[in-house]
C-alpha positions as CSV (number, residue, x, y, z in Angstrom):
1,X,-128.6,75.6,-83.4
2,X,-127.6,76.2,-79.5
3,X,-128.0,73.1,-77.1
4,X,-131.3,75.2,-75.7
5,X,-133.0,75.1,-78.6
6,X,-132.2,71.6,-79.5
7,X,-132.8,70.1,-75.8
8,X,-136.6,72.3,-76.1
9,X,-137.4,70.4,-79.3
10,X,-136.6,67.5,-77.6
11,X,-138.9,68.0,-74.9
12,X,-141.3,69.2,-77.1
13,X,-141.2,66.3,-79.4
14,X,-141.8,64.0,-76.0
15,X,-144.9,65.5,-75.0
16,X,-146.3,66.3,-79.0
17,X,-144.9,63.5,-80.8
18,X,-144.1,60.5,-77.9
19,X,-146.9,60.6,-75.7
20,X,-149.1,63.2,-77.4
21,X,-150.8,64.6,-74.7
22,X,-154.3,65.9,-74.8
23,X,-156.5,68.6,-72.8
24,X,-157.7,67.2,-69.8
25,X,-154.9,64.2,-69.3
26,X,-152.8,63.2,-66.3
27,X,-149.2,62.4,-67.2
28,X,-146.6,59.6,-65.2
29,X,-142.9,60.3,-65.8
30,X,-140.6,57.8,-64.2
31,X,-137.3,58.9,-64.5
32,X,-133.6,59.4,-62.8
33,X,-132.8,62.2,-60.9
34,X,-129.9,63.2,-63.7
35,X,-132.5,64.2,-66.0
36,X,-133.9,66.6,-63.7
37,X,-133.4,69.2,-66.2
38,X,-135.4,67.6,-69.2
39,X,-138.1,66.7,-66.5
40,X,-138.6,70.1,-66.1
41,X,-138.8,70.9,-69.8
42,X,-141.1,68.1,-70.4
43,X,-143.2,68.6,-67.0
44,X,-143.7,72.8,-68.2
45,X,-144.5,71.4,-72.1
46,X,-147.3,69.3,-70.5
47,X,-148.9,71.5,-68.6
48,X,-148.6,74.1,-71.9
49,X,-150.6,71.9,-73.8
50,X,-153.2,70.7,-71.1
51,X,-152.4,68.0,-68.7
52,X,-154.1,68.4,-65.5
53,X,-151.2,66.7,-63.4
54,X,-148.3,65.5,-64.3
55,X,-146.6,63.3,-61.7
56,X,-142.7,62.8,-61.4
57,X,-141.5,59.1,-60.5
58,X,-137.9,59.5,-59.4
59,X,-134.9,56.9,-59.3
60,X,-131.0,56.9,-58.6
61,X,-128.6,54.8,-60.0
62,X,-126.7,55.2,-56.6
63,X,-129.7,54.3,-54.6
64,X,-130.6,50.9,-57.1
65,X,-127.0,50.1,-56.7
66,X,-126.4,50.8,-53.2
67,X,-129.9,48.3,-52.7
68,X,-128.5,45.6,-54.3
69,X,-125.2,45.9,-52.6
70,X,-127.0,45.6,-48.8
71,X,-130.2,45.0,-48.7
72,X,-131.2,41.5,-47.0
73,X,-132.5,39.0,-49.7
74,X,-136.4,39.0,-48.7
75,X,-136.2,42.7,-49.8
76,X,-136.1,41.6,-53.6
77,X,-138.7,38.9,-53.2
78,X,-141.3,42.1,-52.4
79,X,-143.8,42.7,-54.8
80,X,-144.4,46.6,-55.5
81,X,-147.9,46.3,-54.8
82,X,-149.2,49.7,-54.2
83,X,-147.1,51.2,-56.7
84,X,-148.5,48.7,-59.3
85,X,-152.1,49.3,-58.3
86,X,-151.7,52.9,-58.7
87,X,-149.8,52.8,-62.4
88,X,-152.9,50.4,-63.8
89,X,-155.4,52.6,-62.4
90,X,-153.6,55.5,-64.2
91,X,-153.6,54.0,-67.4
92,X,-157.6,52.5,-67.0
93,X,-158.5,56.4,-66.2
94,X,-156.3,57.5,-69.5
95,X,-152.9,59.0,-68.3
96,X,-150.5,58.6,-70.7
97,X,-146.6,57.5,-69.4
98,X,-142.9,58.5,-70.7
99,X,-140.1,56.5,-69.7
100,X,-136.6,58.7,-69.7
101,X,-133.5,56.2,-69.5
102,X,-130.5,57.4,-68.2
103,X,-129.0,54.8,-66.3
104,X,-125.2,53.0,-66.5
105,X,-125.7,49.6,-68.8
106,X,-123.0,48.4,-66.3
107,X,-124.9,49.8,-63.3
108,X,-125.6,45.9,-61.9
109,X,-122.2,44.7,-62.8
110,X,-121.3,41.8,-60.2
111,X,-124.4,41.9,-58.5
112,X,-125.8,38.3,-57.8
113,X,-127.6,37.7,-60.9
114,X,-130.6,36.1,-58.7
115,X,-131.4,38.6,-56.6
116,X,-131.8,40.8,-60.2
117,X,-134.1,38.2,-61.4
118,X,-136.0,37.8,-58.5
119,X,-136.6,41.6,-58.1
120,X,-137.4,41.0,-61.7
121,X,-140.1,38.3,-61.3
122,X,-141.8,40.0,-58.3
123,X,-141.7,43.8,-59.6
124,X,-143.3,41.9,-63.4
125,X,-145.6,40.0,-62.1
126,X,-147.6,42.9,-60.1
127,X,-147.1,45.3,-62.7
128,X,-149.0,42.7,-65.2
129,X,-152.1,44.9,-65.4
130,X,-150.5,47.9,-66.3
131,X,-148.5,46.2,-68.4
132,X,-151.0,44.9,-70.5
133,X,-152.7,48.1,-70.5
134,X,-149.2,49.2,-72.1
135,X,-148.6,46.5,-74.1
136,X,-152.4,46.7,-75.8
137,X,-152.4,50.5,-76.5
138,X,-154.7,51.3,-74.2
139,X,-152.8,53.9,-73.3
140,X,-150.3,56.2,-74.5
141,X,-146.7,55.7,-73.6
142,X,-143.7,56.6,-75.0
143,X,-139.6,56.1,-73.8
144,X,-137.0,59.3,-74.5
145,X,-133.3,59.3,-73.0
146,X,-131.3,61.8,-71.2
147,X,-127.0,61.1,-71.2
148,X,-125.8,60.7,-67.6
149,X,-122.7,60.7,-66.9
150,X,-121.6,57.0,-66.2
151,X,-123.8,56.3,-69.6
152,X,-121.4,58.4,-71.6
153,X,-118.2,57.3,-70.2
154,X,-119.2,53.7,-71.7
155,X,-119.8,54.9,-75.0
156,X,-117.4,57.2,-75.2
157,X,-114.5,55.7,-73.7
158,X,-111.7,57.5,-75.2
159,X,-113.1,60.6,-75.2
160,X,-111.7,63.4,-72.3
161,X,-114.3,63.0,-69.4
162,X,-115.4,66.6,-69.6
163,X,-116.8,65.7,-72.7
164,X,-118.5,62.8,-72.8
165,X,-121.5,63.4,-72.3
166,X,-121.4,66.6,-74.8
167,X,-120.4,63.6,-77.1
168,X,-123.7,61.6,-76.4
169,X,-125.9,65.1,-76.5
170,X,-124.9,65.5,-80.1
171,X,-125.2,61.6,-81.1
172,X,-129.1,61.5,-79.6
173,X,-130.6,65.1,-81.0
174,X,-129.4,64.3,-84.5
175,X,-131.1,60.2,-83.7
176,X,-134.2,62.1,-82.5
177,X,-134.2,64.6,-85.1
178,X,-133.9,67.7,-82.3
179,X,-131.4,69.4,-84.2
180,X,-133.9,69.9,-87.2
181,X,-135.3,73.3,-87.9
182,X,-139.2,72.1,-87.2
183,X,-138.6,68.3,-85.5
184,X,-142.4,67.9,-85.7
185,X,-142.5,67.8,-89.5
186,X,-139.5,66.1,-89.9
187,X,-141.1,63.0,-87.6
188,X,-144.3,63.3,-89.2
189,X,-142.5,62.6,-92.7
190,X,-140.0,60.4,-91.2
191,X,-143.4,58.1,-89.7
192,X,-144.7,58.0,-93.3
193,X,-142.3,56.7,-94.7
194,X,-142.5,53.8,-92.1
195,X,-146.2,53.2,-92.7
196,X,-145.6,53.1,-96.5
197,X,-143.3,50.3,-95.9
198,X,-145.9,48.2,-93.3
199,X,-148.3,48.9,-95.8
200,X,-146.3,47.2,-98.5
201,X,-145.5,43.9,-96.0
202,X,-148.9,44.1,-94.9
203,X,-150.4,43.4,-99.0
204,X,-147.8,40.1,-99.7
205,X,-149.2,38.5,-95.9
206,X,-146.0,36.5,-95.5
207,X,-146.2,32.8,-93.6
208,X,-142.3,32.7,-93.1
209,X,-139.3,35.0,-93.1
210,X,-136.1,32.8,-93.4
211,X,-132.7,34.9,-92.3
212,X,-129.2,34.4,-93.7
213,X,-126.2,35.8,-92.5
214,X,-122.9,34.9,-90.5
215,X,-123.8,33.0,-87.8
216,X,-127.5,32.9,-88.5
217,X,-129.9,30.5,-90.4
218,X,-133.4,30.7,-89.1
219,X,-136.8,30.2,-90.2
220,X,-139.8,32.2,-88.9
221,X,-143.5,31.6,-89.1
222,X,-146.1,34.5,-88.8
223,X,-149.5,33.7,-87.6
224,X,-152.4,34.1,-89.5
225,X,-153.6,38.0,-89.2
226,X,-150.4,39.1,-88.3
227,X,-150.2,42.7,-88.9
228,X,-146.4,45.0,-89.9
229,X,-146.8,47.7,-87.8
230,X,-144.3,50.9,-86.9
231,X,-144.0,53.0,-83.4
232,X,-146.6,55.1,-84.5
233,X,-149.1,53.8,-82.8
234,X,-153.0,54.5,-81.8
235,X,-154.0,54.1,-78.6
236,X,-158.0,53.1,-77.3
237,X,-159.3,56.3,-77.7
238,X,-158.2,56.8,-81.2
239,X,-155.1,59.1,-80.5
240,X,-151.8,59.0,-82.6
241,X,-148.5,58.4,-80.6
242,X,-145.2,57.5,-80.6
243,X,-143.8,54.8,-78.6
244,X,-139.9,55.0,-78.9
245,X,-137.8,57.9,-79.7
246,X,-136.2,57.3,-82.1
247,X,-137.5,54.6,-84.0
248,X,-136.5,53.5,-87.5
249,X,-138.2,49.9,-86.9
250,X,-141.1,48.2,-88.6
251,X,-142.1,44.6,-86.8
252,X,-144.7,42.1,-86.3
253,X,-145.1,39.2,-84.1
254,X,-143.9,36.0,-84.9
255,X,-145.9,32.9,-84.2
256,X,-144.8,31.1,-80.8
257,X,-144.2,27.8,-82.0
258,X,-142.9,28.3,-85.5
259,X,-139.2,29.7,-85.2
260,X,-136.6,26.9,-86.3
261,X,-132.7,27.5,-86.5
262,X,-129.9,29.7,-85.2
263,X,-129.6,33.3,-84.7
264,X,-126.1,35.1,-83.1
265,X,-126.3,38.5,-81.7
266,X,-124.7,41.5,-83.8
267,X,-124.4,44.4,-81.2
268,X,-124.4,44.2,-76.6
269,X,-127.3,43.6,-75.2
270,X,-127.9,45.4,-72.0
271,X,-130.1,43.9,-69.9
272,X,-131.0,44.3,-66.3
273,X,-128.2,46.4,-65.3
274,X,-125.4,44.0,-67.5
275,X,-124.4,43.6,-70.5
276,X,-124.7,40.4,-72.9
277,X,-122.2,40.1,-75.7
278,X,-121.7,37.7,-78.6
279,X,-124.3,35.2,-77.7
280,X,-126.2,32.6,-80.2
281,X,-129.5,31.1,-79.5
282,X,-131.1,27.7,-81.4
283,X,-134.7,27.3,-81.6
284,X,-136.7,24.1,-82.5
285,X,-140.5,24.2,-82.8
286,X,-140.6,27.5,-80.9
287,X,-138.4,27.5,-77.9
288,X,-134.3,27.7,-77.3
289,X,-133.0,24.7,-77.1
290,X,-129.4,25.9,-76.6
291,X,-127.5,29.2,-75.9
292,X,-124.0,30.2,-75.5
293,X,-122.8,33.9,-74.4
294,X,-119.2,35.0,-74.7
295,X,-119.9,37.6,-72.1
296,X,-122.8,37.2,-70.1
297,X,-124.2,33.7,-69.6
298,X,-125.3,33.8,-66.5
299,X,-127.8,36.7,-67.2
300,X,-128.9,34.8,-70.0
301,X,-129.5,31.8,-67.9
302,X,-131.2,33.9,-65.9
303,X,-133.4,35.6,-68.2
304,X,-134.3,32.4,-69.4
305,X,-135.6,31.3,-66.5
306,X,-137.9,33.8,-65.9
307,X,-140.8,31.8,-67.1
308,X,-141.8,29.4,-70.0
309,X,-142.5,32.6,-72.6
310,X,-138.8,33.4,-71.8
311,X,-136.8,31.3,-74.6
312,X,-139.9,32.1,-77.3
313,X,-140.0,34.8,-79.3
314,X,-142.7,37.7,-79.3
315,X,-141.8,40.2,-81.8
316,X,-139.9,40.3,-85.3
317,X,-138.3,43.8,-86.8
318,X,-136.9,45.2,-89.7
319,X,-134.5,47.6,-89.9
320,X,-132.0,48.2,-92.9
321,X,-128.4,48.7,-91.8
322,X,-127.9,51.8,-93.3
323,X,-130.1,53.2,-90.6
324,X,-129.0,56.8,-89.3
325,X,-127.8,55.2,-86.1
326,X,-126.1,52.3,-87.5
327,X,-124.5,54.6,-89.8
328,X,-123.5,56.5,-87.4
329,X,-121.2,54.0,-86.2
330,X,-121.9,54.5,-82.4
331,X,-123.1,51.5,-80.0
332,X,-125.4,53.6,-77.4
333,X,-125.5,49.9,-75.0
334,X,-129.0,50.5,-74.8
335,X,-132.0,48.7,-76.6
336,X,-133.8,52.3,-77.0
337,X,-131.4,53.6,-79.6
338,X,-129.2,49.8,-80.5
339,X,-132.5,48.4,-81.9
340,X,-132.7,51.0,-84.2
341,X,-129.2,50.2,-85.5
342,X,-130.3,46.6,-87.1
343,X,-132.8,43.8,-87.2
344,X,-134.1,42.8,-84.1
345,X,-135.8,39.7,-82.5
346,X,-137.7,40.0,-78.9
347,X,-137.5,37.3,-76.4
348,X,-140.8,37.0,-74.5
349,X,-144.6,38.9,-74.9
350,X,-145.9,40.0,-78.1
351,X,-148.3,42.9,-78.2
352,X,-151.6,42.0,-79.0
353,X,-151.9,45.1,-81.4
354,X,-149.7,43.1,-84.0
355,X,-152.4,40.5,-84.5
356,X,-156.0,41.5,-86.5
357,X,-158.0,41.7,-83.4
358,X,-155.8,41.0,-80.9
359,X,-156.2,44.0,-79.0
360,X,-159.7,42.7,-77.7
361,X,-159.0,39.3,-77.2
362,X,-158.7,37.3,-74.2
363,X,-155.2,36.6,-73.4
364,X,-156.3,32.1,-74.5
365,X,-157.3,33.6,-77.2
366,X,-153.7,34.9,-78.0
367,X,-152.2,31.9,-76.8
368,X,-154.3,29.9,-79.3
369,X,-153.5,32.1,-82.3
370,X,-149.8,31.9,-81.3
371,X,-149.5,35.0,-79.9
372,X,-146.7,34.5,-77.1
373,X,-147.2,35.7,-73.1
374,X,-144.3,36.2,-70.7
375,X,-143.5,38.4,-68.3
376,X,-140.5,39.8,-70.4
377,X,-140.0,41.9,-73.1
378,X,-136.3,41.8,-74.6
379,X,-134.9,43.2,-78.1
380,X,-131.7,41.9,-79.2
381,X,-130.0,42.6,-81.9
382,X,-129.2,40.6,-84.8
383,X,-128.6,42.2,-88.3
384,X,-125.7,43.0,-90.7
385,X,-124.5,44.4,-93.7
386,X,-124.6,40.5,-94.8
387,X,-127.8,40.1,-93.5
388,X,-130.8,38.6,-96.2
389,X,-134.0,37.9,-95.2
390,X,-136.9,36.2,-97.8
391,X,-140.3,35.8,-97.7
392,X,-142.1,32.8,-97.8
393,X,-145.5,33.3,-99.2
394,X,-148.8,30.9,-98.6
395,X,-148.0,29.1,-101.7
396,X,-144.2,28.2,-101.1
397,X,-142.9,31.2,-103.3
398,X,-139.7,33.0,-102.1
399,X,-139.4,36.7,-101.9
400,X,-136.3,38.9,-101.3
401,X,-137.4,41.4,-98.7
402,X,-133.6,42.4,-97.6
403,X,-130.5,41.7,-99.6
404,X,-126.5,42.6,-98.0
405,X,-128.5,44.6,-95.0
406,X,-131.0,46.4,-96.8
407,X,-134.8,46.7,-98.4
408,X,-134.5,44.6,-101.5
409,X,-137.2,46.9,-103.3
């Protein structure tokens, strides 16, 4: 199949599949100016199939960079106030959003890691109402990727510069199933598979997951109506999408004051324009008590400090390590395509879809059926090929649910 074809079923499985656009809807891209030319795929696909307006939100690495390089201090300390307002009343009048990442996992590398986390803070704290509107389903969103250059120089090190980013092209249609004949179908099968397997977690209602592997013993409690769910997701008007591409995950929330233990970190997290490596994290009754990062530890201070939700977790997922993208053998330095790769814990919010009812409650009501609230979001992953996780049921009985890496049944 020529790269054409394969980058048109990608843009076609972002508007039909990701954020499944209907007659009638407005659609928000916010996306780097390398991606121009899947913008323009995607941008054509959506008015094909309806949209009323679709509305380009550009960034440049360059211009980020060059920002944090000069600009005085009070400039990261100013809330995006306009912008936020305009993005929530999007979603409340039913646009849908797609995220397209393209952007160096180095890109902040040396930058004063508090004038990231202020920017951070401000920019999070005035985008909480779309956020929620996000994080809820309310809307339909959905987060693609397009190779820049500086991207595919870090994964692909050793390869000739001229073709790098060939390299990555290949490694993301086959993650995102571009280079199939009909991608469509192939997603549609691939997303039934993962609701067989909630289904099946769903039934045995598990109060604990306890995880075993090198450098890992943790215990896990899941709140009462906690629900498996997978990125197919159903937003407030009762239409199907998909929220990552790819995905291979199915995850839950776990409660906020029930994780005990240690966990260490399996692949790089990249996080707010850095990278993370080799770090371990101990919880008691909830909360990190004590972190260590081999590269990184400032950001993680930093991320920690981002407010009391920060060192609790909000989200729990399951993926076997013989995943296509782990099996694949390539480390993509972003959470879009790394979480897919292996078992993954979130630092931060939980979405209120992954509790029975939590979608209309109010955000004390979360808090008081352990749902946690922060103004972060973060996957990391954690799982291995020696990786076992059990199941703990009401009754104290143990359940294998992954054994060396994989789905026990």
């Amino acid at each position: 199949m020529e790269f054409k074809q394969k980058l048109e079923n990608y843009a076609l499985l972002a508007v039909k599949i990701g954020v499944n656009i209907q007659p009638g809807q407005k659609l928000v891209i916010n996306a780097d100016i390398a991606a121009a030319e899947l913008v323009r795929l995607v941008v054509r696909n959506a008015y094909e199939s309806g949209a009323t307006l679709v509305k380009v939100n550009w960034n440049d690495e360059v211009v980020t960079r060059t920002r944090y390089d000069l600009a005085p201090e009070e400039s990261f300390l100013e809330p995006p106030t306009r912008h936020a307002e305009e993005m929530e009343e999007l979603a409340l009048n039913n646009a849908c959003f797609l995220t397209i990442i393209s952007a160096d996992p180095d890109l902040l590398k040396g930058v004063d890691p508090a004038r990231v986390a202020n920017n951070q803070r401000v920019t999070a704290k005035a985008m909480a109402g779309y956020r929620k509107q996000l994080m809820g389903n309310h809307a339909s969103w959905s987060g693609i990727a397009f190779p820049s250059a500086s991207w595919a120089a870090k994964v692909f090190p050793d390869a000739p510069e001229n073709e790098q980013v060939s390299l990555l092209w290949d490694a993301i249609f086959r993650a995102v199933r571009a280079d199939q004949e009909d991608p469509l179908e192939a997603w549609q099968l691939h997303l039934d598979g993962l609701k067989r397997r909630c289904d099946r977690l769903n039934a045995r209602k598990y109060r604990k997951l306890h995880y075993t592997a090198p450098g890992t013993d943790l215990t896990l409690e899941l709140p009462e109506g906690h629900i498996w769910c997978q990125a197919g997701a159903v937003n407030g008007r009762g239409v199907p999408f998909l929220a990552n591409i790819p995905t291979e995950e199915v995850f839950t929330v776990a409660h906020r004051d029930g994780t005990n233990g240690t966990v260490s970190s399996t692949k790089p997290l990249s996080y707010a324009g850095n990278v993370i490596d080799r770090f371990t994290l101990t919880f008691k009754d909830g909360k990190v008590t004590d972190y260590t990062a081999e590269i990184g530890q400032d950001q993680l201070e930093k991320l920690f400090a981002m407010d009391e939700g920060a060192r609790s977790l909000g989200e729990v997922a399951l993926v076997p390590h013989r995943s296509p993208i782990s099996e694949s053998g390539i480390l993509f330095f972003t959470t879009l395509f790394d979480e897919n790769a292996s078992c993954h814990l979130a630092l931060g919010a939980s979405y209120p879809f992954t509790l029975e009812g939590g979608t209309a409650m109010t955000k004390e009501e979360l808090v008081e059926r352990g749902m946690n609230q922060s103004l972060i979001h973060v996957d990391f992953m954690m799982g291995s090929p020696e990786m076992n996780i059990d199941g703990i049921t009401e009754d104290g009985s143990v359940e294998p649910i992954f054994v060396g890496g994989g789905w026990a049944d």
